[in-house]
N, C-alpha and C positions, 0 to 999 in steps of 0.2 A: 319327518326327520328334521332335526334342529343342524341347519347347514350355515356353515361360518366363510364365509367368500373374501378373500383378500387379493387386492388388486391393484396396482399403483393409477389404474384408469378407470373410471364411470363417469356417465353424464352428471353434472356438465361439463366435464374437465374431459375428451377424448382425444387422443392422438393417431388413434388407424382402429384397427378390425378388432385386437384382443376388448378394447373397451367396448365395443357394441355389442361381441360377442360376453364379457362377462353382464351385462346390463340384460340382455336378453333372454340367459341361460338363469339367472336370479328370477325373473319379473316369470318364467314357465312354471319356474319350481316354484314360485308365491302360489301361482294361480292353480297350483295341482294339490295345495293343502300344504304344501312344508312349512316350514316355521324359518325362515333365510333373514339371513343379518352379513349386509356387505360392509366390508370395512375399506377404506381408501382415503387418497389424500384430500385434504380442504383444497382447492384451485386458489385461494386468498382471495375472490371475488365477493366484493359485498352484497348482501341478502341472500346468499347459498349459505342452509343451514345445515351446523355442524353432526345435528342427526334426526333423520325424517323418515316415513313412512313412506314410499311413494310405489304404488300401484301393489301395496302388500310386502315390498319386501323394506327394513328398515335401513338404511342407507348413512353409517356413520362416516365422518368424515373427519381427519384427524390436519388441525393446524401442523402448515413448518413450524420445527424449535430453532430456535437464533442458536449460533447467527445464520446468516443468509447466507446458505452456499449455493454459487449457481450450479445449474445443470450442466456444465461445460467441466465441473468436477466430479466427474459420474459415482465413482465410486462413493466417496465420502455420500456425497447428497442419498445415493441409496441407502446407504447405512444409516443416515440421521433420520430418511423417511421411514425404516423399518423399525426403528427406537419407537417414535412416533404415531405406528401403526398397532407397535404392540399394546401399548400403554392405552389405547384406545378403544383396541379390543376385551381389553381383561377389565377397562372400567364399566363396559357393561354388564349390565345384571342377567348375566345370561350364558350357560354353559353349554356348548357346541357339542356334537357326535362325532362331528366329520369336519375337520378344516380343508377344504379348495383351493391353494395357490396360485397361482395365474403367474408362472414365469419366473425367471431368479429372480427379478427384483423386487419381489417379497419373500426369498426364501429365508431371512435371517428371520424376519418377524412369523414364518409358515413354523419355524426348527423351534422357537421357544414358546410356541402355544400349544406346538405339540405336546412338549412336558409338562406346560400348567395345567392341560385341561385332561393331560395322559388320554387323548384321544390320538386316531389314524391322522393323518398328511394324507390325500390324494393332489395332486400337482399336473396341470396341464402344462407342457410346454408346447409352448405357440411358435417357436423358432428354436434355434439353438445358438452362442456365439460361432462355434463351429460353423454350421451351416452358411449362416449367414457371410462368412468369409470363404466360401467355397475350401475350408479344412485348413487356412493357413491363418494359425495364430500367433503372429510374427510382432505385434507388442506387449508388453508386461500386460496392458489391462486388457487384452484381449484372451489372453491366459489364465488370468483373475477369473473374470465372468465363465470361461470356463469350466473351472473348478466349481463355481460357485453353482451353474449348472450341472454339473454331473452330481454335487453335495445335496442338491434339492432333490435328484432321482435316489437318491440314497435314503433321505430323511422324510419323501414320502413310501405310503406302503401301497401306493397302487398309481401308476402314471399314466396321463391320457395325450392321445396326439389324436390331431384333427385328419391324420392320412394314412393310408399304407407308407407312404412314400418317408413319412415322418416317423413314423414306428420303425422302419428299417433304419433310420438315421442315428433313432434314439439308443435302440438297443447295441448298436453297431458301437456309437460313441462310448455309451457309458458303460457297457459290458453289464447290460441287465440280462435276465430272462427273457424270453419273447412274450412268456403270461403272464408278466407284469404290468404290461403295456398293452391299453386298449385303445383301440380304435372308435373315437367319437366325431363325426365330421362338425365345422361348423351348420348353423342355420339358419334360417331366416323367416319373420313374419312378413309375406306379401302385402298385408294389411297398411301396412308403415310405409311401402311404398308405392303410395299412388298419390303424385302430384298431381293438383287441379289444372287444367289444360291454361287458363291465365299462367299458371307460374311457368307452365314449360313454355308457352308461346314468350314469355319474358324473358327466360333464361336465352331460348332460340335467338329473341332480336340483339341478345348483351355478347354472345358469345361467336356464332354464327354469320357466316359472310354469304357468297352467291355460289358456294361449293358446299360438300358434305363438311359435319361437323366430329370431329375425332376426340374422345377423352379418353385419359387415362384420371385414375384418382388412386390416391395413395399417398404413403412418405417418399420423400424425395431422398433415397437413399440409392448407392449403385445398386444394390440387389435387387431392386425394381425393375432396373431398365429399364428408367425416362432415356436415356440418352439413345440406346436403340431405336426407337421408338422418333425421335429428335431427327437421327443420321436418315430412319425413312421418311420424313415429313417430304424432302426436295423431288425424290418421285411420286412422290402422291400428290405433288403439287402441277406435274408436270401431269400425267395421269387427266387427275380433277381440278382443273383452276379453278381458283376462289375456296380451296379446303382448309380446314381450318382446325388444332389441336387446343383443348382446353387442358389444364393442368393442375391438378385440386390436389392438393396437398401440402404441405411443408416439409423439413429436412434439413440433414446438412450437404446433400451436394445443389441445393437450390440456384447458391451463386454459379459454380461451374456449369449447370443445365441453362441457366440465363449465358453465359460465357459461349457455351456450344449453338445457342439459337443464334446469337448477334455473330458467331463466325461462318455459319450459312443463311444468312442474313433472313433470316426468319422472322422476326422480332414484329413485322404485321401481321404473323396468322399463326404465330402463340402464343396464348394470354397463360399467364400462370395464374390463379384467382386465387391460390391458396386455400390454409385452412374454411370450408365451408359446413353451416351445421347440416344435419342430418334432411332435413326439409327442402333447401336449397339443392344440397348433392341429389335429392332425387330429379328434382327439376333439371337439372344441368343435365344428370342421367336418361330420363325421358328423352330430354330435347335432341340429344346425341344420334348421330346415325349408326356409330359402332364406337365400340368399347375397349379398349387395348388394355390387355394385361402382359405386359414384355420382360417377367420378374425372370432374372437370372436364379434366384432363388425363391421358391415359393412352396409352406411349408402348406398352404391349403388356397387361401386366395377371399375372403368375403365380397369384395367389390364383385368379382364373378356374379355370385349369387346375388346381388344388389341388381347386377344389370341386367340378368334372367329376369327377376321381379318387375322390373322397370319395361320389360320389350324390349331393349335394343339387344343387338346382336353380340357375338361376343367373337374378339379376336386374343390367343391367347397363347403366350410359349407353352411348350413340351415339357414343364417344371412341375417336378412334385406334385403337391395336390391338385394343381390345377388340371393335371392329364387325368385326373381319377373322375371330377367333376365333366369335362369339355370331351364330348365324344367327338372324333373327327367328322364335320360333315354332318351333324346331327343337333348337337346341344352348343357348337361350336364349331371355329376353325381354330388348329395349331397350327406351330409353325416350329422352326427350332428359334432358340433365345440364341440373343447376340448375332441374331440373323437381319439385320434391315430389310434385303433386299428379300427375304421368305414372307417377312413381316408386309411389308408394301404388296405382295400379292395377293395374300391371304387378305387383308382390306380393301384390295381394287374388286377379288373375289364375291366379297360380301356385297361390296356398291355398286357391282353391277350383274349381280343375281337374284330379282329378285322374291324368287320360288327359294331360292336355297336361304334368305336371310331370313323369309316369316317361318321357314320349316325351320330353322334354328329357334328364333323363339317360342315356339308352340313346343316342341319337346325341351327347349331348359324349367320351361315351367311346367310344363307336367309332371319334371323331375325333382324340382322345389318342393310341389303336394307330396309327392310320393316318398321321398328321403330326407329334406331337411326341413320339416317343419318343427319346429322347437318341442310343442308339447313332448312329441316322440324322443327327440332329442334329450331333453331333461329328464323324462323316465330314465334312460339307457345311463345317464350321469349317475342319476338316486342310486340303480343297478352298483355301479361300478362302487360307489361308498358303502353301499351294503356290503360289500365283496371285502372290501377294507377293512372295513368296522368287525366282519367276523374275524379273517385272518389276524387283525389286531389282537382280537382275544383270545384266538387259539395259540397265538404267541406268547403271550402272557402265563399261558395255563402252562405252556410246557419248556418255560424258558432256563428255569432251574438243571431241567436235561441236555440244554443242547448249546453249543456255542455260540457267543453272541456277537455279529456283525460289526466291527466300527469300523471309523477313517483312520489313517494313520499317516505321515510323512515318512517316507524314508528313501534316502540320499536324494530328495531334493522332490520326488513323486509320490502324490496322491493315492493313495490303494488303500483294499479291504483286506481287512484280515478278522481271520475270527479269534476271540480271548473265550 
């Protein structure tokens, strides 16, 4: 199948899970025979080229157009990358089955290659605005993305979410069908992560004090909950002296998390290390003694699956995908999110049990082999395009009889109606 992937994230330019997950769900479907063509933005990095082969799948990359608008103007900068993306895709010599969308912010460029190439939209959302603000969309651009979200489950013809948790979200939000929506978990190659013992014993002596070593990694966004996470560091310090939290990621509540360490005087046994590439995080990962995932919202979680790969232990709130992955006591501990003081037990738990911490890694990785390994994965995606690609044409065939779906405004609200 000729599959067209569009995604504002691929290596080398990644910002959290969607990038690694479109890069890996691409680089399955190369290796099972498809014919895949990612489209995404240039990072403006010199000797990253504009379109390459790499491990089978061909990998365009489309320049910003001036002027230079920062990312601090969300919306415009979407829209000039979606310009950008399209124009990118249609200059290839090469006509798609199936276009892939990875999120609203490729949905404007997903909605007008739909029409050029009059092929299906299938559309993963990886989050929601909604969600993401626990249901309150209390500014204009938070309304915006919105919209523009529910406009993407509209203008694809088959939508994927990585959870139960996430499927209940989507359909609830946009008022789909429930069998419109399939359920595709992320996954992961083990293969990728396995740091050589030099790089974890480095990372250990860089990160690591005469206590246990705590990471979390991700965007430094409130839906994460670094700050929970922060509020329990003072008993687990008290607990384990000399413990110590690593903090891999970027974001915009980064200053405020630097803000809340220096106000429980933290600021010697928290290191923020920031964005790190994919080789390093595993190191860091290895080197860790447990792994905290404290997301107030979490639409699936990949760092889970990273930390399963890696052996360390996983501590992790009761949030969406993450409860589907982390069986209590088994593949994991939970806790409830926005709980500190749940959160500090549930890690003293793991550092000082340690029958229950190797029996936690030995079942998340046997549940790795057995559920998320990609090849598997990638078939179940092709599945879901096939599923697309026909109802696309059964559409077609009988569209003359039947009324046809648009958007429309009226008094001021989004809705479908049929003409």
């Amino acid at each position: 199948m000729r599959i067209l992937h569009l995604s504002w994230e691929y290596p080398p330019l990644v910002y959290g899970g969607l990038g690694r997950h479109v890069h890996a769900l691409a680089e399955a479907q190369a290796a099972a025979g498809h014919d895949v063509v990612v489209v995404t933005q240039h990072p403006g990095t010199p000797g990253v080229a504009l379109d390459e082969v790499v491990h089978g799948v061909r990998v365009v990359r489309a320049p910003h157009d001036p002027p230079d608008i920062p990312m601090s103007e969300l919306l415009a900068w979407v829209l000039a990358l979606d310009h950008a993306l399209t124009r990118a895709a249609l200059g290839v010599a090469w006509a798609p089955e199936v276009v892939h969308a990875h999120d609203w912010i490729v949905a404007h460029a997903a909605a007008t290659l739909r029409q050029a190439y009059a092929v299906p939209v299938v559309a993963t959302l990886h989050a929601t605005e909604a969600g993401r603000h626990q249901g309150w969309l209390v500014t204009p651009l938070s309304k915006t993305l919105h919209t523009i979200d529910w406009w993407l489950t509209f203008e694809a013809r088959r939508v994927i979410t990585c959870s139960y948790a996430m499927q209940d979200e989507v359909t609830r939000l946009f008022e789909l069908p429930p069998d419109k929506v399939d359920v595709i978990p992320n996954g992961i190659d083990p293969r990728r992560w396995r740091p050589s013992r030099r790089d974890v014993a480095a990372a250990r002596a860089r990160y690591s004090g005469d206590g246990p070593l705590v990471l979390f990694a991700g965007r430094l966004e409130w839906e994460k909950g670094v700050h929970t996470l922060v509020d329990a560091m003072p008993a687990l310090r008290r607990r384990f002296p000399g413990t110590r939290l690593v903090v891999v990621g970027k974001g915009g509540q980064q200053e405020a998390l630097a803000e809340q360490v220096a106000r429980k005087r933290l600021r010697g046994c928290v290191t923020f290390a920031g964005w790190l590439a994919e080789d390093e995080l595993a190191a860091v990962g290895a080197a860790a003694d447990v792994t905290v995932v404290p997301s107030v919202y979490e639409p699936f979680g990949m760092v889970a699956l990273e930390a399963a790969a890696l052996g360390t232990p996983l501590v992790v709130a009761r949030t969406g995908g993450l409860a589907e992955f982390v069986e209590h006591g088994e593949t994991g501990l939970l806790f409830p999110a926005l709980d500190p003081a749940a959160l500090a037990d549930a890690v003293t738990e793991v550092l000082t049990d340690d029958v229950l911490a190797q029996r936690i890694v030995r079942t998340a990785r046997a549940a790795l082999a057995r559920d998320y390994a990609w090849p598997f994965l990638a078939e179940r995606t092709v599945l879901t395009y096939a599923r697309a690609v026909d109802e696309e044409r059964a559409l077609l065939a009988s569209r003359s009889a039947r009324p046809e779906l648009r958007m429309v405004v009226r008094d001021g609200n989004l809705l479908r109606d049929a003409t």
